[in-house]
C-alpha positions in Angstrom: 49.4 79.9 -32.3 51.3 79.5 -35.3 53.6 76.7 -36.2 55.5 74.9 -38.7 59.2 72.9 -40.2 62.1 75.5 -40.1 62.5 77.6 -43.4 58.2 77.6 -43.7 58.4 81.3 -43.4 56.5 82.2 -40.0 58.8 84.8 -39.1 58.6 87.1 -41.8 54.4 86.4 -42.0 54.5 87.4 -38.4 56.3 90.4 -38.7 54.1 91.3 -41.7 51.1 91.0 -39.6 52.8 92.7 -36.9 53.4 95.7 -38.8 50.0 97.4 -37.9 50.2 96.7 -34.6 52.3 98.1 -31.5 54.8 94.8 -31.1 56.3 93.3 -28.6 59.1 90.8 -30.7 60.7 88.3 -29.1 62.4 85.3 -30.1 63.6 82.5 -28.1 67.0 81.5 -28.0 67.4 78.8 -25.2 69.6 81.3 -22.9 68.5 81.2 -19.2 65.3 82.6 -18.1 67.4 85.7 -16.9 68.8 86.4 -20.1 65.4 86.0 -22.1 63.3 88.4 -19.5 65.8 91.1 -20.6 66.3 91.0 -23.9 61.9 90.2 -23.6 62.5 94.0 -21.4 64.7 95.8 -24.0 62.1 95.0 -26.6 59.6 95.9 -24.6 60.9 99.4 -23.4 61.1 99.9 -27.4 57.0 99.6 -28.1 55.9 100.7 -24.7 55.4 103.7 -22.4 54.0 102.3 -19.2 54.8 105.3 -17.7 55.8 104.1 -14.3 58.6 101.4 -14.8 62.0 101.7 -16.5 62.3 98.3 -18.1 65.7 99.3 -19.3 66.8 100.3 -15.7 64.2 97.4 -14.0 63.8 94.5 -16.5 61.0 92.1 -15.9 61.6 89.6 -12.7 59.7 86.8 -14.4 57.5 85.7 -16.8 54.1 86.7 -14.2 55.6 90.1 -14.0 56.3 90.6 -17.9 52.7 89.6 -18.3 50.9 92.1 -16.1 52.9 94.5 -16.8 52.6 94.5 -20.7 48.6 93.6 -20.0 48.8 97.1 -17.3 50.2 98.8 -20.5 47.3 97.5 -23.2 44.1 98.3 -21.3 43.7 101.1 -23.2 45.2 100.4 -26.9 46.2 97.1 -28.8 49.6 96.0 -28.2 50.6 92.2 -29.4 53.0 90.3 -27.5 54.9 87.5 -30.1 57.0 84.9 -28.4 58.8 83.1 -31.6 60.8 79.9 -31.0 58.0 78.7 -27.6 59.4 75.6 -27.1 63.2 77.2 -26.8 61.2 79.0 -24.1 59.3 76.6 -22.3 63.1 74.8 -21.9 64.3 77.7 -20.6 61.6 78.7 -17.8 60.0 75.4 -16.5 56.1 75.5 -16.7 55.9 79.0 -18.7 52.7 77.4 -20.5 51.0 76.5 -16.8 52.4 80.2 -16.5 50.7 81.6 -19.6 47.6 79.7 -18.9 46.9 80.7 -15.5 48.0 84.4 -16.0 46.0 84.9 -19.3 42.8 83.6 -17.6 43.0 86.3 -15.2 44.4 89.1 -17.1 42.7 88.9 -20.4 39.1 89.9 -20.1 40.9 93.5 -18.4 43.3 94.1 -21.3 43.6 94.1 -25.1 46.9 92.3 -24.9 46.9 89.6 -27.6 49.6 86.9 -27.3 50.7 85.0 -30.6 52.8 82.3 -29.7 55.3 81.0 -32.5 57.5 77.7 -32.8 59.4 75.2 -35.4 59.1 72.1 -33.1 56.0 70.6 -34.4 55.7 67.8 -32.5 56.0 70.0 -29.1 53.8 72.5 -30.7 50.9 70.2 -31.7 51.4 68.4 -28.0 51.2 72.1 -26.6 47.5 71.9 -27.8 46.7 68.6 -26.7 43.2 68.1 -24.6 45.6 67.8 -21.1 48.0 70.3 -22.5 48.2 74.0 -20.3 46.9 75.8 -23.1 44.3 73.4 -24.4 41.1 75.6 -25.1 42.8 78.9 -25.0 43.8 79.4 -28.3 41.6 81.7 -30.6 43.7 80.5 -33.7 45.9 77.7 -34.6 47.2 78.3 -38.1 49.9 75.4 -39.5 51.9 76.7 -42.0 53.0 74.7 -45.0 55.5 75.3 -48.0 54.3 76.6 -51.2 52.3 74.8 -53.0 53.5 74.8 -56.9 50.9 77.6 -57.8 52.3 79.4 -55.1 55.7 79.1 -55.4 55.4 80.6 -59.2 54.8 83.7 -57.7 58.5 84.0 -56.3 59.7 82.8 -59.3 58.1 85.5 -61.9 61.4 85.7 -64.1 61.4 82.3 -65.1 59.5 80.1 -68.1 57.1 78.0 -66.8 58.8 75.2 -67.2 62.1 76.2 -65.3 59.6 77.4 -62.9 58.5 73.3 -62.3 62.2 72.2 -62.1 63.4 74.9 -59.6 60.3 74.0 -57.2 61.0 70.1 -58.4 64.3 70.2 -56.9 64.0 73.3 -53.6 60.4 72.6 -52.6 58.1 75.0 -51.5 60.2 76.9 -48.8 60.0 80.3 -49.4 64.0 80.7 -48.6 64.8 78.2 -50.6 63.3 79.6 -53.9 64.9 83.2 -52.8 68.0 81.0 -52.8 67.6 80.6 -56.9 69.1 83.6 -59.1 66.4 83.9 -61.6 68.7 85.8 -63.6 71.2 82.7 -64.1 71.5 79.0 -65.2 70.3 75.7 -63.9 73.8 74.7 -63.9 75.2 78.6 -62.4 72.7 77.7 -59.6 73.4 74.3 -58.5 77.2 75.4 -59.1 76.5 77.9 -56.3 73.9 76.5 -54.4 74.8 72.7 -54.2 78.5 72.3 -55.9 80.5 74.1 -53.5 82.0 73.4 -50.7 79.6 74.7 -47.7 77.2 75.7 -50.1 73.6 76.5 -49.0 71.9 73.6 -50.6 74.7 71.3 -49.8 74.6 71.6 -45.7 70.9 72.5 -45.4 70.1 68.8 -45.8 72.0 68.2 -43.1 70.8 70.6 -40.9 67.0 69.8 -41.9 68.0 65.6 -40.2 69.8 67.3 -37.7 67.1 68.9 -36.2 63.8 67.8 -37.8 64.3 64.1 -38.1 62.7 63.3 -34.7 64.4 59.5 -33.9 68.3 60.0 -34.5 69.6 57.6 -36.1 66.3 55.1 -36.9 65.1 58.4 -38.6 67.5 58.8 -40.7 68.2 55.0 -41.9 64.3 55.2 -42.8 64.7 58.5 -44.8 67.4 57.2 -46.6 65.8 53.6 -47.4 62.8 55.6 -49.0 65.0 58.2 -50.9 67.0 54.8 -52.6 63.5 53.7 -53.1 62.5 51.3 -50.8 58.4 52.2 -50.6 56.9 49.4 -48.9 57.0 48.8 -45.2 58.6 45.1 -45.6 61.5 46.9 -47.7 62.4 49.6 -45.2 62.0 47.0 -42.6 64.8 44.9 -44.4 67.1 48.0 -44.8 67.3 49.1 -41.6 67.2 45.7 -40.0 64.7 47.2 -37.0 61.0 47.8 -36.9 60.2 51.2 -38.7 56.5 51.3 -37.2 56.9 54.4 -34.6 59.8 56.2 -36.7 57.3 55.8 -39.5 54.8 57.7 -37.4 56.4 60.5 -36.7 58.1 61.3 -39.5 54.5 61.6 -41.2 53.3 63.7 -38.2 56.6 65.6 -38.9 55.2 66.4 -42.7 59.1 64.3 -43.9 57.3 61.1 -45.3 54.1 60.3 -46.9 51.6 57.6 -46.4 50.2 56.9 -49.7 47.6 54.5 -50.2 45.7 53.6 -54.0 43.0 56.2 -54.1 40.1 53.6 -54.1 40.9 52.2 -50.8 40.7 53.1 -47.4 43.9 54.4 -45.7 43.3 53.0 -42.7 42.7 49.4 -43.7 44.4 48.5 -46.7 47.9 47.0 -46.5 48.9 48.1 -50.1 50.8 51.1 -48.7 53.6 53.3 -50.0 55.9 55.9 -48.0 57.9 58.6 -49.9 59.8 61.3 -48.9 57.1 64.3 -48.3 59.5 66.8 -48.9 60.9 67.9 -52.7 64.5 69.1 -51.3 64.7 66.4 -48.9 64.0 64.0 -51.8 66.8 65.9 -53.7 69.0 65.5 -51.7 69.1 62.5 -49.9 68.7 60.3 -53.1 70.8 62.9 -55.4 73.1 65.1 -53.9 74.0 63.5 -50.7 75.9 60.8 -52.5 78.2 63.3 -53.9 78.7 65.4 -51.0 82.2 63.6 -49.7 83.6 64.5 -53.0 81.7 68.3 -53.7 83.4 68.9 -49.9 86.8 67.8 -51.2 86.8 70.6 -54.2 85.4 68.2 -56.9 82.0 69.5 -57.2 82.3 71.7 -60.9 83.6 67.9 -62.2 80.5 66.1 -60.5 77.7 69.4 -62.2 77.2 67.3 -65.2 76.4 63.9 -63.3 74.1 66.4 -61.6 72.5 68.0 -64.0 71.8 64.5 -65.8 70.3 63.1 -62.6 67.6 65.8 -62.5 65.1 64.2 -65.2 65.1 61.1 -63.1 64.2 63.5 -60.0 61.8 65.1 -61.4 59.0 62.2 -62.1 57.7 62.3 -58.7 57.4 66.1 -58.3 55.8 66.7 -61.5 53.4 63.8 -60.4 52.9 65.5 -57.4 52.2 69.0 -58.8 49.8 67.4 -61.5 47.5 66.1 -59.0 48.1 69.4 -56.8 46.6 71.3 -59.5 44.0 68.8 -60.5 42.6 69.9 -56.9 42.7 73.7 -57.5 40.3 72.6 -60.6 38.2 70.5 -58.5 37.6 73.0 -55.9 36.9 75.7 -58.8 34.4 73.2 -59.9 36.0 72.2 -63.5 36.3 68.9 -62.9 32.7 68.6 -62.6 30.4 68.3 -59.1 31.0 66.6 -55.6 34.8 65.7 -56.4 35.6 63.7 -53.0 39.3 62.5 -53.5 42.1 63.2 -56.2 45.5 60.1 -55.6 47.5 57.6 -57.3 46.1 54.1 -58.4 47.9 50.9 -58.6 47.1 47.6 -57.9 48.1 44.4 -56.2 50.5 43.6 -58.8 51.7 46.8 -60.3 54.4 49.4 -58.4 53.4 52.2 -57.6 52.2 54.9 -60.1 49.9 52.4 -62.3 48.0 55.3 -62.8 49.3 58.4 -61.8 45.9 60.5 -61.0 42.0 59.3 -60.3 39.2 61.4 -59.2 36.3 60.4 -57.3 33.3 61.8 -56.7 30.0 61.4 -55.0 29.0 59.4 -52.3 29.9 56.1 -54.4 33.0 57.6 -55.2 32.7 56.9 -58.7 35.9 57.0 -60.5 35.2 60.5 -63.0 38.8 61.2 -64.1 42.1 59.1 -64.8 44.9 61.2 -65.4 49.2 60.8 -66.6 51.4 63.2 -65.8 55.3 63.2 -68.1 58.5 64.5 -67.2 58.6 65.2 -71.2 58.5 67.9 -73.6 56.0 66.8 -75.4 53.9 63.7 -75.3 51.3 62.5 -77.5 48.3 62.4 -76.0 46.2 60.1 -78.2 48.9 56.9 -77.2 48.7 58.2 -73.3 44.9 58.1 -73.1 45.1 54.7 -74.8 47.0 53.4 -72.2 44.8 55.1 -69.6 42.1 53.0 -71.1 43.8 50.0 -70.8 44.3 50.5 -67.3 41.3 51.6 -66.4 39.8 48.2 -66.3 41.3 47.7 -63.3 39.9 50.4 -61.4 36.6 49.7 -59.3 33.9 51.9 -59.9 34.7 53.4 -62.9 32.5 56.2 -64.4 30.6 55.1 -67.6 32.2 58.0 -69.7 35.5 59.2 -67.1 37.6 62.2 -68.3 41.3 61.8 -69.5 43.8 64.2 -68.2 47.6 64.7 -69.4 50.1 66.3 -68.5 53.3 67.6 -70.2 56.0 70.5 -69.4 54.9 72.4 -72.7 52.9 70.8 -75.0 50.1 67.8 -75.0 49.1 66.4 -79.0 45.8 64.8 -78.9 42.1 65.0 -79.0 39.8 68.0 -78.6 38.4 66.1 -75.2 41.7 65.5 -73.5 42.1 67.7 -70.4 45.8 68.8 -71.9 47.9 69.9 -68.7 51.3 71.7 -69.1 53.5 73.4 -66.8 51.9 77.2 -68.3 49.1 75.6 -66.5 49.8 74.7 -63.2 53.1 77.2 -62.7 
């Protein structure tokens, strides 16, 4: 099973995959069951040669028959059977993963069919692998995909400096069609022109779409998602805005991968009440605290007036994404081992009385989580390092736990002045 939000790029990785394999494609599209057995039959007829049936002529009766008769065809040779869009399936044809279940235990140990099964609905995917679920304990691999991480997303975005490389994936996320979206070959402000400052531009309706159809909880969902994005972090806060109890919307919008849960490193998730949520995703941040506001106006033709409000907005954006990509690639260095041994936990730090982002990055390690690193991360140019460490130190008493001798890390977009010990972080670095 593979899964994961719209955009994530499943599709074209399954198709990838599937191109060493005889493959049977097909994607759901909630039409009747009728009208998916024979477009599933015409796809079919394309990869297979079962030598006795006509699927153009006879299409497949149900879902048993489209089983045993693409399992008849495989006892022999590898053929891969890829059902995309499973849950506009399982609407469709009532019981289809009983159906899967029941027919893949008797079929599979006679044929080399392999079945990858595909869907955007996460929380109907994840429940579709539940202990009680049909296909609980069938599944050889269940592989969640995420968006790009910022390392990762530099690779689609090999024109650009470093730099622009942190803004683009500050503002589109990780989403693979998003950053294909940006022409490397053009401006910031040609880009958002296109992409965002047009009427029915890609950018400017895709946030729409993304509530529409991932914000599980109508209109509660959204009233929290905004309330963060104006920066209401704390439970009590969203609680007030939306003048209802957030608790379950809260829930599943962090099992939907929308919102984050962010406690102070040092402290235990579960217990401590000195949480945080904010929006998980870097486009959905973008646009519901940027672009959103202006999209009444970009829709009525004014949108090449409103570009340089824009453009001015997007240092503001970008403190929480570069905070997030800082401690992203702090991690890469902790799993390659160059923040030293037994690294346990890389977060923010703050505490009782500070917001959020006292200290942008701590690293633990051990078993006594001893705190080994203390780290800032600037939206800036440059930044002297010397003054940024001195503050770290300042704040550091407030951390429990603290190493005798921790490490300093900062971060900059292109340059970091300061000591020969610093850990000197710029966007060359982690783009």
């Amino acid at each position: 099973m593979v899964w994961g939000r719209r955009r994530v790029g499943k599709t074209a990785l399954l198709q990838h995959f599937a191109a060493d394999f005889p493959t049977v494609f097909h994607t759901g599209a909630g039409r009747p069951a009728a009208a998916e057995l024979a477009a599933l039959s015409r796809a079919a007829a394309r990869v297979l040669d079962t030598g006795v049936r006509d699927l153009e002529s006879r299409p497949f009766a149900d879902w048993e028959d489209a089983l045993e008769t693409l399992a008849a065809a495989a006892r022999s040779r590898k053929v891969l059977l890829i059902l995309d869009e499973l849950p506009a399936l399982a609407e469709s044809s009532s019981g289809l993963p009983d159906l899967l279940r029941a027919v893949w235990d008797r079929i599979s140990s006679q044929s080399k069919l392999k079945v990858l099964l595909c869907g955007s609905a996460v929380r109907t995917m994840e429940a579709m692998q539940e202990e009680r679920a049909p296909l609980y304990g069938r599944l050889d691999l269940s592989l969640l995909l995420h968006p790009f991480s910022p390392h990762e997303a530099a690779m689609m975005l090999r024109s650009l400096k470093p730099a622009q490389r942190a803004l683009v994936w500050g503002l589109v996320g990780g989403m693979p069609l998003y950053l294909r979206w940006w022409d490397q070959s053009a401006s910031v402000r040609s880009n958002l022109l296109r992409l965002a400052c047009t009427p029915g531009s890609p950018l400017l309706t895709e946030g729409q779409l993304v509530l529409a159809t991932e914000a599980d909880g109508g209109d509660l969902a959204r009233q929290v998602l905004y309330a963060i994005a104006a920066g209401r972090t704390r439970f009590n806060e969203i609680e007030q805005a939306v003048r209802a109890d957030p608790n379950r919307t809260l829930d599943r919008l962090v099992a939907l991968r929308l919102v984050d849960r962010i406690a102070p490193v040092t402290e235990n998730p579960q217990r401590t009440r000195r949480r945080i949520y904010r929006i998980a995703d870097n486009f959905l941040g973008f646009w519901l605290s940027v672009l959103d506001r202006y999209r009444p106006e970009i829709d009525r033709g004014l949108g090449e007036s409103i570009l340089p409000v824009l453009l001015d907005s997007l240092d503001d954006h970008m403190g929480g994404p570069w905070e997030d990509a800082f401690r992203a690639h702090l991690r890469r260095l902790a799993v390659s081992g160059d923040l030293g041994d037994e690294v346990v936990a890389i977060g923010p730090f703050w505490t009782a009385g500070e917001d959020p982002g006292g200290i942008d990055a701590v690293a633990l390690a051990g078993r006594g989580r001893s705190a080994v690193l203390l780290g800032e991360a600037k939206w800036r140019k440059q930044v002297d390092g010397s003054r940024l460490r001195a503050d770290l130190q300042r704040k550091a008493v407030a951390v429990p736990n603290l190493a005798a001798r921790p490490r300093f890390a900062i971060c900059a977009r292109e340059s970091v002045a300061g000591d020969d010990d610093l850990l000197r972080l710029t966007a060359e670095d982690i783009f």
